[in-house]
C-alpha positions, 0 to 999 in steps of 0.5 A: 219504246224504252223497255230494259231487261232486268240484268241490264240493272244487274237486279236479279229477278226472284221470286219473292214479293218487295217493294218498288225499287227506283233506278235512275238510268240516265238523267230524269229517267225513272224506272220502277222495278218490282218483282215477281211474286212466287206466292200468287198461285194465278201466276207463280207457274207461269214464264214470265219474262222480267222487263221494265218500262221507262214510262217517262222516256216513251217516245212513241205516243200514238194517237188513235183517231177514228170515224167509227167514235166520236170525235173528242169534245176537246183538247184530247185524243180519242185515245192513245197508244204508248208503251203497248197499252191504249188508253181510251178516253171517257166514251159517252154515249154519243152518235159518232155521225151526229155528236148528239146523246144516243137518247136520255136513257141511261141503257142505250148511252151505256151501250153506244159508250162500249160501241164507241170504246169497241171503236176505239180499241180495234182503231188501235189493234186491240179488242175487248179482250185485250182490256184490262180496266175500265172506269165507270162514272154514272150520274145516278148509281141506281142506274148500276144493275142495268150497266152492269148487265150491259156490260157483263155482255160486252166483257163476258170472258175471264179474265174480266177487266179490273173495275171502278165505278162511281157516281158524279156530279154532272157528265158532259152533255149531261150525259148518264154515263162515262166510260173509260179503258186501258187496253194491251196492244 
């Protein structure tokens, strides 16, 4: 993985919030550095080591695959690893063995979707815990209190993971629900 301290760039790292600065490393490598800011109480105690990430020049993208989830319903990974995070691609609420919607009821495909999200991540090294968003796409947005509350089972310790959720068209499978993540490793 390509990871670079900041006084490799000779940026001091301060405790003033600015905005993003690109460094241009090596050619067709950027970088995006920020800093840390003082003024956020959640943080501002903390040690936090200064590092940067050269997304664009990670070398180790890992794919994460898994008989405990289903397989992909095309030309993608169940997830992937790289540069210490693991994105887990949309989890319907699918039978790992069979492929086949759980049932049509949006409680049981949300809670076979986190089963298989849960699948997924300690393929990866991770849990729910480690989970810092997720992605939240339903067919009807009625259907929001009872996911919520399913959920809220699954992701029931602070810090919660940061959240969108919305309505769509039409699901694949003509699932209810979809849900994706990104994790730390």
């Amino acid at each position: 993985m390509a990871y670079c301290s900041a006084n490799s760039f000779q940026i001091p790292a301060t405790n003033v919030i600015s905005r993003p600065r690109t460094v241009t490393p090596s050619v067709g490598a950027s970088v995006s550095l920020w800093r840390r800011p003082s003024s956020i109480p959640s943080i501002s105690n903390r040690n936090m080591s200064f590092k940067c990430h050269a997304i664009s020049k990670c070398r180790d993208i890992i794919p994460i695959e898994t008989k405990e989830a289903p397989e992909a319903l095309g030309p993608y990974s169940q997830g992937i690893i790289a540069n210490n995070f693991i994105f887990v691609s949309g989890s319907l609420g699918l039978i790992p063995e069979t492929g086949e919607l759980i049932s049509d009821h949006v409680g049981d495909q949300t809670e076979q979707a986190l089963r298989n999200i849960g699948a997924i991540l300690r393929a990866g090294g991770a849990d729910y815990n480690r989970v810092v968003k997720t992605t939240i796409m339903l067919a009807d947005v009625a259907d929001f209190a009872l996911v919520n509350e399913i959920y809220a089972r699954y992701f029931s310790e602070k810090p919660f993971p940061a959240r969108s959720t919305f309505q769509i068209g039409a699901l694949p499978k003509n699932a209810k629900i979809e849900i994706d993540a990104i994790a730390l490793v």
